[in-house]
N, C-alpha and C positions, 0 to 999 in steps of 0.2 A: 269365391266371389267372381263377378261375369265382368266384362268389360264396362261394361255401360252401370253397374250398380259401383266398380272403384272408380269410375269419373266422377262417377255423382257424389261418393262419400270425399273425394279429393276435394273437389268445387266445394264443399259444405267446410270441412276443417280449413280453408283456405277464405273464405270468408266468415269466422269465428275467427283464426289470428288477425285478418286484416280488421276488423271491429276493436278488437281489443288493443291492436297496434295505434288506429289512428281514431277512434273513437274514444275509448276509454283510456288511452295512453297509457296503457297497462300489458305491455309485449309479453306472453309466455317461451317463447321461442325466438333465436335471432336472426338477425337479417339474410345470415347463410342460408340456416335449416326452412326457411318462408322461401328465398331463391331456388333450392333446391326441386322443394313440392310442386312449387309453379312450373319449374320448366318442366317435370315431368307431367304433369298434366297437359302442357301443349303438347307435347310427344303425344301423348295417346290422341287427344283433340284432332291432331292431324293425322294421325294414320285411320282414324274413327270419326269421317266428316259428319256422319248419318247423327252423330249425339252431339250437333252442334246446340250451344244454347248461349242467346247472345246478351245472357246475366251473368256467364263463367266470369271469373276473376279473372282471366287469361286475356278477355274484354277490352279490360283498360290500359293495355302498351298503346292504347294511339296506331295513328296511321292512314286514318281514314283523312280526305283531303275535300275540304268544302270552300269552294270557290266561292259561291254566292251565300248568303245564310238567309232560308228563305221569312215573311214575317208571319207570325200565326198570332191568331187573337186569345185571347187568354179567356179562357170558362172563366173565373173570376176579376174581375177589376182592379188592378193594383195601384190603389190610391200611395197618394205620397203624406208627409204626417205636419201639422201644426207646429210650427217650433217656437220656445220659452226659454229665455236669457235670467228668469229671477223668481227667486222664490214666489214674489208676489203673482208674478204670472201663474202658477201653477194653484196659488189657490185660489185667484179669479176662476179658473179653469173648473178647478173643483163646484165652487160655487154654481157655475152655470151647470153641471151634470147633476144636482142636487136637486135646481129648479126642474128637469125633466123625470128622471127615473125615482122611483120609490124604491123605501128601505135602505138597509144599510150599502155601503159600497168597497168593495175591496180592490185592490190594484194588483196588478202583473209586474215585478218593474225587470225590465233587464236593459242589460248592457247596447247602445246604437253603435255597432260596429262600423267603420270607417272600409265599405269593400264593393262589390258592385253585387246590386242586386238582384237572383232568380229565381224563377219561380219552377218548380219541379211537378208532375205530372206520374201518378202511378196505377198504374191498373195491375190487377191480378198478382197485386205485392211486386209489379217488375216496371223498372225505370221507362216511362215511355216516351217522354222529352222532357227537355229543357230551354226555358224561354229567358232573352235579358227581359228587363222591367221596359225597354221602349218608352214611349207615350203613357202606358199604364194600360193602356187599352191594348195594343198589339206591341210585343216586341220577336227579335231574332231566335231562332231556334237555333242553339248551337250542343245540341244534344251529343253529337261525336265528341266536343272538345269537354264537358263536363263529366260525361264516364271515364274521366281518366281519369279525374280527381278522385284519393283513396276513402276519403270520410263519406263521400257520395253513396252510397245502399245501391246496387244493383238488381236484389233481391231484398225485400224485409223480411221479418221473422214475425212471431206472435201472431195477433186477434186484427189485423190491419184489415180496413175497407176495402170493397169491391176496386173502388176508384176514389181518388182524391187528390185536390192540390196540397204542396208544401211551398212557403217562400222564405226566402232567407235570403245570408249574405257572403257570396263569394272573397274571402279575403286570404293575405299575402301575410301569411307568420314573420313580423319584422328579424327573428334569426334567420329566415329563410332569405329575407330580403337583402338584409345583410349580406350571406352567404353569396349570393347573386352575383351582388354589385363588387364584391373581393374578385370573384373570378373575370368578371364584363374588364376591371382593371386590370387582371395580371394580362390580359389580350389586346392589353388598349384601346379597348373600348368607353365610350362614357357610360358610368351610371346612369341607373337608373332614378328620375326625380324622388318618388315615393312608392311604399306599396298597393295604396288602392288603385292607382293610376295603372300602374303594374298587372294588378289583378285584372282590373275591365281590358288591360287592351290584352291581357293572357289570351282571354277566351275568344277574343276576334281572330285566332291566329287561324291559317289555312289549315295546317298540318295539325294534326290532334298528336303525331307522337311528341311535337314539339310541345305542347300546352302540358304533357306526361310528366315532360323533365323538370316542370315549375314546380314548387312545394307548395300548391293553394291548396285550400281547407275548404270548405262549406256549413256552416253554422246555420241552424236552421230555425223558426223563430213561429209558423203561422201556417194552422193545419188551415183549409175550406173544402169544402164537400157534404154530398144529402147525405142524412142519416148516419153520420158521424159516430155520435152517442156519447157526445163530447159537451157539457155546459157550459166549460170555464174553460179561460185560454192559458190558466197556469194545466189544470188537467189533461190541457191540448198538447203541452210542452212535454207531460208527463209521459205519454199515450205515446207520441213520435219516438220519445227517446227509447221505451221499451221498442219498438217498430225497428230499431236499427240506426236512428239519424243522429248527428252529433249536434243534440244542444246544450249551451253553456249550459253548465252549472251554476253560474254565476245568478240566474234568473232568480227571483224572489217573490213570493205571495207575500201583500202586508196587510194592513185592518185600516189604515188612516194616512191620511196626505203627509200627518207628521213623521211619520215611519219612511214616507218614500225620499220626505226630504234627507231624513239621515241616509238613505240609501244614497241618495243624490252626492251628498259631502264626501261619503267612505270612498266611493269611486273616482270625485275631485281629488281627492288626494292621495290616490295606491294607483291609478289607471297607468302608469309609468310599469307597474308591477308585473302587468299583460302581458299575454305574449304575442296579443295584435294590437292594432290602434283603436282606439275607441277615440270617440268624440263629444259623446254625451251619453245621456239614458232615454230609453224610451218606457213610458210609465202608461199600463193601456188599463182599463175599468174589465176586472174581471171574467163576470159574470155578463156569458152570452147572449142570453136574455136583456139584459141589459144595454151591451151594445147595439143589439137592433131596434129598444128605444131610442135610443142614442140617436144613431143614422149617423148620413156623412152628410157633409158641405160639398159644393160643387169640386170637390180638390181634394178632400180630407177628409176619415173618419172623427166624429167627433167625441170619440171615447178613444183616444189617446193623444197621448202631447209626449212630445221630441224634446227632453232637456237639454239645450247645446253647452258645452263647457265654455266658460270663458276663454274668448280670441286669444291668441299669442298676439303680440307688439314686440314690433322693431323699430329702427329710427334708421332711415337711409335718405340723402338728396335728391333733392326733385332736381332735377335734370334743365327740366323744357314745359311749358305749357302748351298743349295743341287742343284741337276743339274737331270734333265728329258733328258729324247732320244725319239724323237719323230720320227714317222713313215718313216720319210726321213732319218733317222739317225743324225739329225738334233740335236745339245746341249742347251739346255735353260735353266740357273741357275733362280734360284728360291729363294727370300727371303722369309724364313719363319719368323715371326712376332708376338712379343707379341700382341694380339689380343686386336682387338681397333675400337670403335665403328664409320662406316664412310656411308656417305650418305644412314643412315637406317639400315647397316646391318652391320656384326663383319668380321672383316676380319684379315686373318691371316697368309695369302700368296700373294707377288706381282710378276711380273714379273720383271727380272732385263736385260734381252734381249740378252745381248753379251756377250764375255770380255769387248771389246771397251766401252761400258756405264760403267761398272764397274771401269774400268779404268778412264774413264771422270770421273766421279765424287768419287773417291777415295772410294767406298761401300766397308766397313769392317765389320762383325762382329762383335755387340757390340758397333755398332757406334746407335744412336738416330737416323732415320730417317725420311724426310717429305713424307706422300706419300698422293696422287691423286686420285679422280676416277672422269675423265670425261667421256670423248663418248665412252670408251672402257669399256665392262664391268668387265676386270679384272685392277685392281689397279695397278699404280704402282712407284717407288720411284722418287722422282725429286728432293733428295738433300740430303744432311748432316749437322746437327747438331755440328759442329765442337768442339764449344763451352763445348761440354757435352762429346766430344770422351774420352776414359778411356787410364790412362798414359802407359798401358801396350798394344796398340792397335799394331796389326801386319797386315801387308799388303795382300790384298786378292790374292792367285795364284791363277790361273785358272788352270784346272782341265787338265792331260795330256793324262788319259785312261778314255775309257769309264766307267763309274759309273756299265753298267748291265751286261757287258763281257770284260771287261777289255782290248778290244783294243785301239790301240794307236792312239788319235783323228787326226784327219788331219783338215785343215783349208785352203780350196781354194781361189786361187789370187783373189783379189777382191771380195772376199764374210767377211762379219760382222762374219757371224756362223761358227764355229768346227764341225767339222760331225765324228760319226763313221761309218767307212765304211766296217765292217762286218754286212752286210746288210743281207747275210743268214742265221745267227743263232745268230744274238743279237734280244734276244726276245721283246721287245718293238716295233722294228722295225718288226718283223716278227708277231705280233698279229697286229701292229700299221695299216698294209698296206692291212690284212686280214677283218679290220672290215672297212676299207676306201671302200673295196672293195664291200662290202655289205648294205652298204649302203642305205638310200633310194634314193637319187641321184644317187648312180648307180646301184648297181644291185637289189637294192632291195628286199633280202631275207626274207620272211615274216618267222616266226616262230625262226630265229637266231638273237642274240641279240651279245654284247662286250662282256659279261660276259662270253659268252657261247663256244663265239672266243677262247679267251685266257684260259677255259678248256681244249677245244679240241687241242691246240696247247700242253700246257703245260702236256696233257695224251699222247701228241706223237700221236697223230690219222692225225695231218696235220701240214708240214710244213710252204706251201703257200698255195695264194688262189684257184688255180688248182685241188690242193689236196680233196677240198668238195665235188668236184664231184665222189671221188671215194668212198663218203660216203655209207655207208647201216643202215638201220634200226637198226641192229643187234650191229654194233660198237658204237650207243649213249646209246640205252636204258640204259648199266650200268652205266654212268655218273652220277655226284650228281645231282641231283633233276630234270632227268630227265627220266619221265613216258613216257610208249608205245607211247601216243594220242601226247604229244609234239615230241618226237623222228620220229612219220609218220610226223607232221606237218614241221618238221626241212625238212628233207628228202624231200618232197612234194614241199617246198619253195625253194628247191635247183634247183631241176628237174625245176619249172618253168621260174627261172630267163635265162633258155636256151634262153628263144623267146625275152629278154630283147635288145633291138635295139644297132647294133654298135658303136654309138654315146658316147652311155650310158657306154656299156663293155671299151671302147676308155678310157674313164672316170675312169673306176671304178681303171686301168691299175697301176693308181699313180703316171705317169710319172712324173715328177718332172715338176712345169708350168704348166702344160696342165690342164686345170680347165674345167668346163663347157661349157663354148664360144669354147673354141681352140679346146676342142675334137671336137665337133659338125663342125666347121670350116675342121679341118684335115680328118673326116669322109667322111663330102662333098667333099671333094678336090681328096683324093687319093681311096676311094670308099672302102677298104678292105684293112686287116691287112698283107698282104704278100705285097701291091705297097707302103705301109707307110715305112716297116720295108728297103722298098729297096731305100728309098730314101734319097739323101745326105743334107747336112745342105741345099748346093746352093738351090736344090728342093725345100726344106721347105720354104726358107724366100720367095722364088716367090709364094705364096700361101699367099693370104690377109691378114695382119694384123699378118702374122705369124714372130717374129724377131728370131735374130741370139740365144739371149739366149735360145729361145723354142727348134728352131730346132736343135743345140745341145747339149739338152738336152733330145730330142727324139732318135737323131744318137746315144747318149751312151746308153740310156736304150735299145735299139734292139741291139746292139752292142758286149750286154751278154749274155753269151753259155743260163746261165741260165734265162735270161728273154726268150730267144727262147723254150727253155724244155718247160717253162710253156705255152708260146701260143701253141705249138703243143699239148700240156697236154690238154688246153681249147678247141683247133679245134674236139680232137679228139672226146669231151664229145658232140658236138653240139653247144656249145656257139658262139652267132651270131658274127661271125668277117670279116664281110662283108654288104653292105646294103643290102638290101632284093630289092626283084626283084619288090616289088611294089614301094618303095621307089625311085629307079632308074627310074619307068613310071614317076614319076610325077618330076624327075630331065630332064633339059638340059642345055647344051651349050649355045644356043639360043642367050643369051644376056652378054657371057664373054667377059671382058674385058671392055664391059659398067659399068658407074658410073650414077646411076640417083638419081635425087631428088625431092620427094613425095609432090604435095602442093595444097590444096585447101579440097572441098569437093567431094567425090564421090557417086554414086549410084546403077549400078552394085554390084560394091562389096567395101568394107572398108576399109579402109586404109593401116588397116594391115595388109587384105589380097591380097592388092597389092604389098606391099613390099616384102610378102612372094612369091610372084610370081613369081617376078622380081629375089630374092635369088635362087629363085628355079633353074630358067633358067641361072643360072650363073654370073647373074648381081652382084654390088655391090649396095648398097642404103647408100645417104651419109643428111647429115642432111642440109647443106645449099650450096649454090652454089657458087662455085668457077671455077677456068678454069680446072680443072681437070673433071668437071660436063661432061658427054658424053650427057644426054636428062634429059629434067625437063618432069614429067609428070603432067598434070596441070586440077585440078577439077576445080569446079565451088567456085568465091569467093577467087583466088589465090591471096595472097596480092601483092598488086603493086608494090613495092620497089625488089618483088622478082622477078616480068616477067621484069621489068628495066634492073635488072641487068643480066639476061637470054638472052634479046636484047642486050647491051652492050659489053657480049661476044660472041653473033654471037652465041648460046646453042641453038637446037631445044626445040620447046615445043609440045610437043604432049596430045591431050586431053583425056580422059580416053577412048573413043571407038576405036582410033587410035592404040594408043598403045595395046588395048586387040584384037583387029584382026592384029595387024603388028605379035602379040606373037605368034597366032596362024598360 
């Protein structure tokens, strides 16, 4: 045998034990005789650079050192999932998937691991990055610190596509964690709070040999890719797992909602039994075809639901009442808390929301508290200890000026929250609405951070967000810690957010409501910021999906001298406050005031990007069909319950070549 054919059989038996070691949990060979083969494969590796291959097993000791981790956009969209606290949620759930898809429906159900999540990238059967989840749109490639992980496939084996995503969940084996925090102590170090905390900040580490020495795993959960040849997403789990990748076993195909609920309870009550943390189940509707009936929600597939377990409850003292002013001018009291340890981590602040809760459940100072941490990630109080309240206990007022400038709060009809409404120079609200503004969602200023905000505001260099534009080099350099090369980068990151699309600027505005969807919506509708600022509530609400609270609350924010100074302040700098003339080519009329609904398979073009067609030209797109439906447009494989009832109200159907020369 030559050199280069026992490297190659070396590398091959050396990723079969490492498969069966951390994949299958099932070691032929031990730790010695796997140390052994390894190093002598580096031995040959280095003296034989020419048969480098940087899938070798030899790969993953780490080492490599990533100062910045740069962002890349993910080929597929990594939505986040719907979450369900009770049985009854999950068969409303059901119910609503019943009104859309035809035939029978079957479930996926597996385990929602508690770990951070990535999405893996493989061409020609070889590892070719690894991205965190981000925004869901773009997050960090930390491909050096993820090949180190031993369950992670560097090479697959079998029938595996050209290319394809995988995503899953980075997590922390609580023995491992365990093991961890014994050693952090025998050094005097502190533990660590938990393991998925653990996990996510492993892989932000610089050093990859350091992220080596962690014992995280990678469970993998969700193949995307063309041509797959994959229907079903239990078959997807199937497919991966021959491929190389480590997924639970744990996962289940069922026939009935009744079946996933038993699945639901077996895991309620054995999830202790794991050898990671689980939190709940994720329960997704089979059959793939069906999910792209399905579709998502602006945020979420809607062929799957997050079953979260029931919160853990503790009962520790509230401390202190204090109150925040958040960006809206908005008041949020705040229990501070003797510090108590709750679902892994210590916590020491809840929210307490209103007056009105404060008031419902009598919250004092000095009262024993129960508090919660379900599906929200911050905690917060669901009761009183009545039992244990102290004989000198005095009742909570609510706060009557603002806490950060001392005006006098106000509280709108029919609104829960107190606002301050010195919204020009109560500084929280005036750094609050500066760093909304910057945003990566909206304007995305690379090189300026919060921190950097609320310098610059509090040096007087800017009141609003208008104000950066009149930034120069010259006025940050002397700032604290900020050198020439970040003060051109600050500057640099300003000037470009110019070309940042009206949608976005729409967004970035703050209007009170107006979130992502609505500006995008408003954008389209009124086309530029001089036909928005002239239009009255009537206006708004006849604009889709737009109701009476949006619009206004759009007519008060243009309403003000001073929100006008700033758009002229922005016009005058360049900032895009109109669509761009290309954006307008690929907009029409075409099809307002039509309503249609998407069904079948198509071939031309996707799905998606027929819906986006149909938006483009003015249509609406609605998910299932009722009389308000103006045309169904219908691929191949359209389920029959849904052209039934397209015939039964008299609805055209048109077929996907139909409809793309009627557009044009």
């Amino acid at each position: 045998m030559n050199i280069k054919d026992k490297i190659e059989a070396l590398r091959e038996e050396l990723r079969q034990h490492n498969y069966k070691y951390y994949v299958l949990d099932n070691p032929t060979i031990s730790d010695y005789e796997f140390d052994m083969k390894l190093k002598e494969l580096q031995e040959l590796e280095a003296a034989h650079p020419e048969f480098f291959d940087p899938s070798s097993p030899t790969q993953r000791v780490g080492g490599e050192i990533t100062k910045n981790f740069a962002t890349v956009v993910h080929d597929y969209r990594m939505y986040s999932l719907d979450n369900s606290y009770s049985k009854e949620d999950l068969l409303d759930w059901e119910q609503r998937i019943k009104k859309i898809v035809d035939g029978e429906v079957q479930y996926t159900c597996e385990l929602k691991y508690d770990g951070a999540s990535i999405n893996l990238t493989y061409e020609n059967g070889r590892l070719l990055r690894a991205v965190t989840r981000g925004d869901g749109v773009q997050g960090d490639e930390i491909t050096a610190n993820v090949k180190t992980i031993k369950s992670v496939p560097l090479q697959l084996k079998g029938d595996y596509p050209t290319r394809f995503d995988i995503g899953g969940e980075i997590v922390l084996p609580v023995k491992g964690f365990l093991k961890m925090n014994e050693e952090r102590i025998a050094q005097g170090e502190e533990p660590y709070r938990n393991p998925r905390n653990t996990a996510s900040g492993s892989l932000k580490l610089q050093d990859s040999a350091e992220v080596a020495k962690r014992p995280l795993e990678c469970l993998l959960y969700s193949v995307k890719g063309r041509d797959l040849d994959i229907t079903t997403q239990y078959d997807g789990l199937l497919k991966a797992r021959s491929w190389g990748f480590k997924v639970p076993n744990e996962a289940k195909l069922v026939a009935s909602i009744d079946e996933v609920l038993d699945y639901v309870a077996y895991w309620e009550e054995h999830r202790n039994e794991l050898p990671y943390e689980i939190d709940g189940v994720v329960v997704k509707v089979n059959s793939l075809y069906q999910q792209e009936e399905l579709g998502y929600t602006a945020k979420a597939p809607r062929w799957a639901m997050a079953y979260k377990f029931k919160a853990e409850r503790v009962s520790t003292r509230l401390e202190k009442i204090t109150y925040q002013v958040g960006r809206t001018g908005a008041i949020t009291p705040v229990a501070n808390l003797k510090p108590v340890q709750l679902a892994g981590t210590v916590v020491k602040r809840a929210s307490l929301h209103n007056a009105d809760q404060i008031e419902k459940l009598d919250i004092r100072e000095g009262d024993e508290v129960f508090v919660e941490k379900g599906g929200d990630i911050i905690p917060k109080i669901m009761g009183v200890d009545l039992s244990l309240r102290p004989a000198d206990s005095e009742v909570t007022r609510y706060i009557e000026f603002c806490p950060e400038c001392g005006t006098k709060l106000i509280r709108p009809e029919g609104e829960a929250k107190h606002y301050c409404p010195n919204e020009k120079s109560c500084p929280p609200q005036v750094i609050g609405r500066i760093q909304h503004f910057i945003s990566r969602k909206a304007m995305d200023i690379e090189g300026l951070g919060g921190e950097t905000v609320a310098l610059l505001v509090n040096e007087g260099l800017i009141s609003n967000y208008a104000d950066l534009y009149d930034l120069k080099e010259e006025d940050v350099v002397p700032l604290e810690r900020m050198a020439e090369k970040s003060a051109k980068n600050l500057i640099e990151g300003i000037e470009a957010s110019k070309k940042i699309p009206f949608e976005r600027v729409l967004f970035a505005l703050g209007i009170r409501y107006v979130g992502e969807t609505v500006a995008k919506k408003l954008a389209k509708h009124f086309k530029s910021v001089e036909a928005l600022m002239e239009a009255s509530v009537e206006d708004l609400v006849n604009v889709d999906e737009i109701g009476e609270r949006i619009a206004e609350s759009v007519v008060d924010f243009f309403s003000s001298e001073a929100h006008t100074a700033i758009i002229n302040q922005l016009k005058s700098h360049g900032v895009q406050l109109e669509i761009s003339a290309e954006q307008l080519a690929n907009q029409t009329d075409k099809l307002k005031g039509n309503t249609y609904v998407v069904s079948g398979v198509f071939h031309s073009v996707s799905r998606n990007e027929l819906k986006k067609l149909i938006e483009n030209n003015g249509g609406r797109v609605a998910s299932s069909i009722s009389s308000k439906t103006t045309f169904v447009v219908a691929g191949d494989n359209m389920g029959p319950s849904k052209r039934a009832k397209a015939e039964k109200l008299n609805i055209p159907i048109l077929d996907e070549q139909t409809f793309l020369a009627e557009l044009k």
